[in-house]
C-alpha positions, 0 to 999 in steps of 0.5 A, spaced: 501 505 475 495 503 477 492 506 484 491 499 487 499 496 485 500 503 488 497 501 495 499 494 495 506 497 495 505 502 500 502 497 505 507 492 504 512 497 506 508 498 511 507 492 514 515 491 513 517 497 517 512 495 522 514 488 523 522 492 523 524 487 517 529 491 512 528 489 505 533 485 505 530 481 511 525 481 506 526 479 501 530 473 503 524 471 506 520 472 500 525 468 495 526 474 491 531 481 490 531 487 494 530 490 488 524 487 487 522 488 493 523 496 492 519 496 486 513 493 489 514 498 495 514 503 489 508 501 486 512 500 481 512 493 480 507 487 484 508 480 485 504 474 483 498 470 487 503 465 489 508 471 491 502 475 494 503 468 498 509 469 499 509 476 502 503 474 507 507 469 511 513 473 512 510 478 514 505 474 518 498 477 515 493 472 511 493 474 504 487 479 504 491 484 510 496 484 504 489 488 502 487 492 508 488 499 506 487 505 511 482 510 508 485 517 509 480 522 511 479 526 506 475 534 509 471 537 502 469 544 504 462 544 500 460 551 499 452 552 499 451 556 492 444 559 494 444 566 497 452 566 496 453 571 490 446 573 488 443 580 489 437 579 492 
C-alpha cells in the first residue's frame, strides 16, 4: 500500500479519535460504510477528491489538514569512521 494512503488513513482516524467520532458517526457524516471508513484508517483503501471533501467537513479541518502529517523524530546514531577500528 502506498505510504501516503498510509498516512492519510492514519491521520483521519486520528482527527476522528481526537474529535470522540466512532467510525460509524463517521461514516453517517461521510455518506459512506463503517467498513470503508475502516479501510481508509487502514490504509488500505482512500477516498476521492469529492470524498476527501467529505471527510474534511465532518471532521472540521480544510481539505489540506487532511494532509498535515506530524513527523516523527527519527534519532540516527552516526558512528565517525576515522580513527575507529584502524591501527595507527
Amino acid at each position: 500500500m502506498p505510504m501516503l494512503q498510509k498516512k492519510l488513513g492514519q491521520r483521519i482516524a486520528d482527527l476522528r479519535k481526537t474529535r470522540q467520532l466512532t467510525q460509524a458517526q463517521l461514516a453517517k457524516k461521510v455518506g459512506c460504510s463503517t467498513e470503508f471508513i475502516s479501510l481508509v484508517e487502514r490504509g488500505v483503501n482512500a477516498p476521492s477528491v469529492a470524498g476527501l471533501e467529505k471527510f474534511s467537513k465532518a471532521l472540521k479541518v480544510e481539505v489540506i489538514g487532511l494532509f498535515t502529517f506530524e513527523r516523527r523524530r527519527q534519532t540516527h546514531r552516526l558512528d565517525s569512521v576515522a580513527g575507529r577500528g584502524r591501527a595507527a
